[in-house]
C-alpha positions, 0 to 999 in steps of 0.5 A: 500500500505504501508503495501504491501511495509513493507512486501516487504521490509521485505521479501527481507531483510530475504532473504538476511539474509538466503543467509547469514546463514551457514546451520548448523546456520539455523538448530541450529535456527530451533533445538532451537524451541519448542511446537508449534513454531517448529510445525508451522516452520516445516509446513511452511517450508515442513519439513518432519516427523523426519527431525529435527532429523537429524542435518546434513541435517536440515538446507539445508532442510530448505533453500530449504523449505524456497526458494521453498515456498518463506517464508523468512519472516514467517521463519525469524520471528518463528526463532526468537520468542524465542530471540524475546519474551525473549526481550519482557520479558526484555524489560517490558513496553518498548517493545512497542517501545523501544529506541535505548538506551535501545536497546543497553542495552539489545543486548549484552545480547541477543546475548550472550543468543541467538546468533547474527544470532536469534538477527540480525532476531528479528531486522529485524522484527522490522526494519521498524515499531518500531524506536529503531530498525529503528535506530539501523539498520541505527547507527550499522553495525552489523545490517544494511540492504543492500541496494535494490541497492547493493542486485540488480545486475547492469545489463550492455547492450551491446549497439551494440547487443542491436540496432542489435536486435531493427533492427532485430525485426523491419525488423521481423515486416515489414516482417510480415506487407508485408505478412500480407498485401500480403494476405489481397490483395489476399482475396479481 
């Protein structure tokens, strides 16, 4: 169940992140891609043979890639495996569970290296498993995850149109009862 929440959780975070981007961002992040990675992206997201091509309409295919198969998550993560590897390559023995000290030492210059959109995505990923990044989305607002409420719209009822409803539905009800019973009646 914790795993389902952490996914979750995750994924509304990514997606948050992705209304967030410029398309020309998203497609800068998907052109920065190599091998493999870019392979994998583009089959995750549907791109099409020579859609990274051209630069123009990359990053709103993408966004459309994205929000049609709902792969927030597995996007945000490839986006930002190469900030995320070279932090691992930084970060040495510490990339297990780095602390939030050490974080702040590497940041400045991932972000120089990567933009601050690849580093807001490789913290992201690890925002709900490794403390470093949990504090560090808590201590910086450069990073810090909206809350479920404010991603929420607060839905307001109109009380009057509300219980006209209710009377509606329950005269409907009653309606149906009587027929309901008119014809039980008639069959006996």
């Amino acid at each position: 169940m914790n795993e389902d929440k952490d996914r979750f959780l995750l994924d509304r975070r990514y997606t948050a992140a992705f209304e967030n981007l410029e398309d020309s961002t998203i497609a800068t992040l998907a052109c920065a891609l190599e091998g493999d990675l870019k392979d994998a992206f583009a089959r995750i997201v549907g791109l099409s043979e020579g859609a990274f091509e051209d630069t123009a309409t990359l990053g709103a295919l993408v966004r459309d890639g994205i929000a049609k198969r709902r792969v927030a998550h597995d996007s945000g993560v490839i986006l930002a495996e190469p900030c995320t590897q070279w932090s691992i390559e930084e970060l040495g023995d510490s990339s297990e569970d780095p602390t939030l000290e050490e974080l702040h030492v590497l940041l400045p210059k991932a972000i120089e290296k990567f933009g601050m959109d690849a580093v807001r995505l490789m913290v992201i990923q690890y925002s709900r498993s490794l403390k470093g990044f949990r504090q560090l989305v808590v201590e910086d607002e450069r990073f810090a995850m909206p809350s479920a409420v404010a991603n929420m719209g607060v839905l307001e009822k109109d009380e009057a149109e509300q219980a006209a409803k209710r009377d509606a539905r329950k005269a409907r009800k009653a309606e149906e009862a009587a027929k309901k019973a008119k014809q039980q009646g008639k069959r006996r």
